[in-house]
N, C-alpha and C positions, 0 to 999 in steps of 0.2 A: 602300716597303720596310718589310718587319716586324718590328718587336722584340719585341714579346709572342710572334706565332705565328711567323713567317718565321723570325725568327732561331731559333727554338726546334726548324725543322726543320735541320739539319744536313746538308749533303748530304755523304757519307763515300763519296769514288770507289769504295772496294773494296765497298760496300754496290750502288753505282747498276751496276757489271758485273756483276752479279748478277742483275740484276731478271729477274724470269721463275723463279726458281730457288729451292729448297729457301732457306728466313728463315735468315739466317748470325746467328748471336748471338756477340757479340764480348765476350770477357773485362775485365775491369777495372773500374773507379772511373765512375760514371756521375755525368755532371756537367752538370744542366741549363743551358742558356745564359739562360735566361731570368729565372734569378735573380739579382738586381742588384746583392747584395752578396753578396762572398766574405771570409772571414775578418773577421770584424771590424762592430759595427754601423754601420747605413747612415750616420749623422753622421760616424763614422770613416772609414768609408771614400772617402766621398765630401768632397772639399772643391773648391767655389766661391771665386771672386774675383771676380765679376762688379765691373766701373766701374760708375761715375756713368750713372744714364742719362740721355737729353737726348731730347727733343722735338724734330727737326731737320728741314722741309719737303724734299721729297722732290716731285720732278717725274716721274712715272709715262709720262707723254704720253695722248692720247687713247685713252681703251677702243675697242677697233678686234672688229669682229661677226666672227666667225671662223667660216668654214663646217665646217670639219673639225677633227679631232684625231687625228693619220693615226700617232700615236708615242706613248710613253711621254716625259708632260712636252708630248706637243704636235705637236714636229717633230723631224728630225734630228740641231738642235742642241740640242735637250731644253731651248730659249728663247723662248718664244711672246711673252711679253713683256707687255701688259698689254690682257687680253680684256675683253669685256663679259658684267658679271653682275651682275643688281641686289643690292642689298648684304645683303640679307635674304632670298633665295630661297624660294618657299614651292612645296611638294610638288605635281606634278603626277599621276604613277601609277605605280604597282611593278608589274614584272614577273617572272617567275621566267626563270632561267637554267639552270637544272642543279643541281646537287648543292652544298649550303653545307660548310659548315667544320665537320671532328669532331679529335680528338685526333690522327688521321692524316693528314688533304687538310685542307692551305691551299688557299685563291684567294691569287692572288701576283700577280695580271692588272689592271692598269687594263684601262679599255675604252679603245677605239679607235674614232673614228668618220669615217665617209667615203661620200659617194652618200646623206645621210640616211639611213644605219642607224648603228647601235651594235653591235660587235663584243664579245663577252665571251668568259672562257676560264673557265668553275667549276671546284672541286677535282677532278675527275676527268675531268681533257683533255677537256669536252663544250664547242665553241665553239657560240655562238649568235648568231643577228644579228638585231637589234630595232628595230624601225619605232619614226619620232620621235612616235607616237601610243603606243608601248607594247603593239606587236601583235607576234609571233613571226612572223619573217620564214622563218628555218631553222635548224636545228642538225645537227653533224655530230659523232659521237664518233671523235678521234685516237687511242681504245684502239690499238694494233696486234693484229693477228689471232692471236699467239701470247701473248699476256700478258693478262691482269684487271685493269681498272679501279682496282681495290683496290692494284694493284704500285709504283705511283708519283704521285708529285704534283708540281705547281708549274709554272710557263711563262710564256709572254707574248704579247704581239700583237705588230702593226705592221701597215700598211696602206698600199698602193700599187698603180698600174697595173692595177686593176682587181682586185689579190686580195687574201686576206690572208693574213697569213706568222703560223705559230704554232709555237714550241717548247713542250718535253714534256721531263716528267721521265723518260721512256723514253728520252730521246737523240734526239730525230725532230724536222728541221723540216718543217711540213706547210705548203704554198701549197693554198689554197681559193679556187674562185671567189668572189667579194664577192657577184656576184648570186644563185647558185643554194646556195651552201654544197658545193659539187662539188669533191672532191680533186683536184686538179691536176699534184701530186705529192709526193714525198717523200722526204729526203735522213735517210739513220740516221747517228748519229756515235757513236764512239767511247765518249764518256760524257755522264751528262745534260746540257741544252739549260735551265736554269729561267731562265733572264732572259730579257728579250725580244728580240726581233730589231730590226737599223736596215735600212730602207730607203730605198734613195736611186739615182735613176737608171737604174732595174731592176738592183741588186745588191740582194743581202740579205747584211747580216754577220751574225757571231753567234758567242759565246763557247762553248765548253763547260767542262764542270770539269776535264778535265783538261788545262785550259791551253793549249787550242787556239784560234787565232781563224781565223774560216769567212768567206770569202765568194764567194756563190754567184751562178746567174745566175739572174733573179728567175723569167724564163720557163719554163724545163725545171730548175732544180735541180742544174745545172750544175756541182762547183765550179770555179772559177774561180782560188783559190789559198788557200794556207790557209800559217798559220805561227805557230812556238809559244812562247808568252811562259813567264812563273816560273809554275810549277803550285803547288800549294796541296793538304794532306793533305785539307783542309775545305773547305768555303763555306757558302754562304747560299739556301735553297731560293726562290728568286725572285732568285735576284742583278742584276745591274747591266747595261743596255743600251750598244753602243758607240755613239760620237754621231759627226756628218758631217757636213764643211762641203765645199768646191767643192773640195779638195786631199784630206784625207787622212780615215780613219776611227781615229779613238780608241779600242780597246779594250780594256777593264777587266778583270782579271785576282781570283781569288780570292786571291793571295799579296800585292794590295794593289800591284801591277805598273801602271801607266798606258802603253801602247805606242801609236805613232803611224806609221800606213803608207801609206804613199802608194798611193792606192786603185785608181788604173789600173794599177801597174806590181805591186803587193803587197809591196816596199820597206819595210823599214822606216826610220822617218824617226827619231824619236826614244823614249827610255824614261826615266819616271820612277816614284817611288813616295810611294803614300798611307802614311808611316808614323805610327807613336805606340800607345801603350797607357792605357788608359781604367785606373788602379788600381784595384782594388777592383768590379770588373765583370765579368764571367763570360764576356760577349759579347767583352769586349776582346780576350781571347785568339783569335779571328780574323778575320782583315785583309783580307778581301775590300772588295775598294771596292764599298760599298753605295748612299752617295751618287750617282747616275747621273750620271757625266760633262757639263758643262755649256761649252759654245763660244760665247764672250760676250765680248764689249771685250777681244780680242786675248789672252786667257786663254782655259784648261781649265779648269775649277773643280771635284773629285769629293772625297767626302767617305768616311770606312771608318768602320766598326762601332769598329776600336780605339780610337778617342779623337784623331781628325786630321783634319782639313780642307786641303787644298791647293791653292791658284792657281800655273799654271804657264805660260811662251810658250808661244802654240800655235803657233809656227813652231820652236820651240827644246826647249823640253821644261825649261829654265833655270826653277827656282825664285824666285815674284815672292812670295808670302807664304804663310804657316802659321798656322792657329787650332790652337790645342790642344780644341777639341770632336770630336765623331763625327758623322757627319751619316747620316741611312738613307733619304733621299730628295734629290731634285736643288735645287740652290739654285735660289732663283726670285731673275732679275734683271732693271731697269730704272731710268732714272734717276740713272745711278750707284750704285746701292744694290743690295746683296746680302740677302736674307732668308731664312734657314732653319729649321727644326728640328731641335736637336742631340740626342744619345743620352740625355739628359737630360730631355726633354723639356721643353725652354725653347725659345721661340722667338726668335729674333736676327735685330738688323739688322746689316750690315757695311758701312765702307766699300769698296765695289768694287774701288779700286784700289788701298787699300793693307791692306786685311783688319782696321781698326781698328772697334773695339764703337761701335754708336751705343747699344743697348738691348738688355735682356736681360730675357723676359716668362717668367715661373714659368708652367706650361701642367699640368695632371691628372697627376700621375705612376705611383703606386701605387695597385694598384686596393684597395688595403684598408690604412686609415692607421693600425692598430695594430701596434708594430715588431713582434710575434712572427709576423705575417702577412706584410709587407712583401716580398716574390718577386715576383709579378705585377705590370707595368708597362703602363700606357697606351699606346696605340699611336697616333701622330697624322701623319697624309700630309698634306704638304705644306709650303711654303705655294703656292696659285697668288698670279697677282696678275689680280685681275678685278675689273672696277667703278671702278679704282681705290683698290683696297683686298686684303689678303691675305686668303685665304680656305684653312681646313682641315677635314677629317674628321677623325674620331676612333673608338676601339675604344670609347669611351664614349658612342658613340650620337648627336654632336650635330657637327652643323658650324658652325664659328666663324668668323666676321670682324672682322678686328683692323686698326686705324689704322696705316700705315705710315709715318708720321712719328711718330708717340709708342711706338706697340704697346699703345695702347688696346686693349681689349674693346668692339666694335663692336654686336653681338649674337650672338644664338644659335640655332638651327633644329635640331630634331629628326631625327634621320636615319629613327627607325623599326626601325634595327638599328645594331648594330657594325657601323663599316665596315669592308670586309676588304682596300683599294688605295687607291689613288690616284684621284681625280677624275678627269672628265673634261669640258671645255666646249667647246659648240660653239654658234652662234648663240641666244647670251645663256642658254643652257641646261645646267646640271649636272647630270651623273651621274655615281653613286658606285653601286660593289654592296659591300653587304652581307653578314656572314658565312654570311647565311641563304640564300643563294642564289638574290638577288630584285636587279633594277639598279632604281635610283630614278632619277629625273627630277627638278630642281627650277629653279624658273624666276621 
């Protein structure tokens, strides 16, 4: 999840009913999200308490070779848990995907990978699918036949049963064959589709902005039931995937909603919420759970852009603990231990089960350290945990590996561009794409 670019796209429902149509320009006070302090300079407005921090060993379990990467974060429960990747990856070969990142199109798309390809979504809906050698397999553009490429951005993958599922900032989930890139079909909704889709079991769920949650049948596009949690004036152009475990699917809401349904019947089971506000932050003003839902040691875990983190029952929906951070990417857990990336761009470890600080790692924040500059913020996905070790990209071009008993600095590997998502590994292998609209390999 983005906080330099993603958050900075806004998705504004009465803007995304529109698409196709004469540029609505809306009156008032134009207020970037991306700038990190409001009112007041950044020392002011921001205060820290971080503890003591502590060196504390940490049992990960054995790095286990993962053939695919079929989700956002991995799998269904957005918990893969601890892959293999040598701790220093070195570049393999770049390839192009589509169109990179301008003022207007985000990539907002980890890849997805399944069958040894690599699935990609660039800033204007073009998926591609890339051979583990770095050869183009196919590509198909999700434009819709009445609109221009230009009209909208942002989406996501998933991957199953032989296709792949991709939302659009048109509002369109599109199933493609995984072998040929062949449309299969296509379900339009009501308003944009920018997170990704869950699959599981041949369903496909899937949020839209206006507070709708989808799920479909994976085969024809079916739906199958649909039902509507707290809508939200705003969100997050890439926002938040629902997660799945053997009972129900969790979907995340822009109004910062967490609902729980029981997936065969479409029931709702239980509702809670990401709340909190980040002072002195621009983004904090809205609450979409950015954090991607995480289903790990009998807890939810999803994090919002305002300044909250929350663990809750996943049979209950009952409140087990609260961080006062913001999280824009899914926690990565094992070994009892939680580690994230808060809105701050520090990196933390947590006790899992009761949400208490082990360490708290200062990471790049401001891309220009003179205060009258001070706006633009670093953007850092992740952490995974591979190797043994955590592992992130960054808007600042380098991927890091950090000790997950201290939060050492481990090393550092050049990316070659800003990265524009989330990682992705499969058979001791990362890939990340680029703002520039190129997927890298590292191995």
């Amino acid at each position: 999840m983005k906080l330099t670019q993603g958050l900075g796209v806004v998705a504004l429902l009465a803007l995304v009913s529109g698409c196709g149509k004469g540029e609505l320009i809306l009156t008032g006070q134009r207020q970037d999200v991306r700038d990190a302090v409001i009112g007041g300079t950044p020392d002011e407005a921001v205060s820290l308490a971080p503890g003591e921090n502590r060196s504390v060993p940490v049992s990960l379990g054995a790095a286990r070779a993962n053939a695919d990467w079929t989700q956002p974060a991995g799998n269904a429960q957005h918990a893969p848990g601890n892959v293999a990747l040598a701790t220093t990856p070195q570049p393999l070969w770049a390839a192009p995907i589509g169109a990179g990142e301008n003022r207007k199109h985000r990539i907002t798309a980890e890849p997805v990978i399944a069958g040894g390809r690599i699935f990609t979504l660039d800033s204007r809906a073009v998926v591609t699918a890339t051979g583990t050698g770095g050869a183009t397999v196919w590509q198909t553009d999700l434009t819709p036949s009445a609109d221009r490429a230009d009209d909208a951005s942002g989406g996501g993958l998933a991957t199953g049963g032989g296709a792949v599922f991709a939302t659009t900032g048109f509002g369109d989930l599109v199933a493609l064959d995984a072998a040929s890139g062949k449309e299969l079909w296509r379900q339009r909704f009501d308003a944009a589709v920018t997170g990704a889709p869950a699959y599981d079991g041949g369903r496909v769920y899937a949020v839209s902005l206006d507070g709708a949650a989808w799920a479909l049948d994976a085969s024809n596009g079916k739906v199958l039931w649909t039902l509507t949690g707290t809508p939200s004036a705003a969100g997050i152009n890439g926002g938040s995937a629902p997660a799945v475990d053997a009972r129900q699917v969790v979907f995340p809401f822009s109004s910062g909603q967490l609902l729980s349904v029981d997936k065969a019947r479409g029931t709702g089971l239980w509702s809670s919420y990401v709340a909190g506000e980040r002072r002195g932050r621009a983004y904090a003003t809205i609450s979409d759970v950015t954090g991607v839902p995480v289903i790990a040691g009998g807890m939810v875990i999803a994090g919002s852009a305002a300044g909250q983190i929350a663990a809750v029952n996943v049979d209950t929906g009952q409140p087990v603990w609260t961080l006062r951070d913001g999280a824009l990417n899914p926690v990565a857990t094992a070994g009892g231990a939680l580690f994230l990336v808060n809105d701050e761009d520090q990196l933390l470890r947590l006790d899992a089960a009761t949400g208490a600080e082990v360490w708290r790692i200062d990471m790049p924040y401001f891309t220009k350290d003179r205060d009258r500059r001070r706006r633009d913020i670093y953007t850092h996905f992740g952490p995974l945990i591979a190797g043994g070790h955590l592992v992130t990209v960054s808007s600042d071009g380098l991927l890091r590996s950090f000790d997950p008993a201290s939060g050492a600095l481990l090393g550092t590997v050049a990316l070659g561009a800003p990265a524009a998502a989330a990682p992705a590994i499969a058979n001791g292998v990362l890939y990340v794409v680029g703002q520039d609209g190129r997927l890298r390999a590292f191995r």
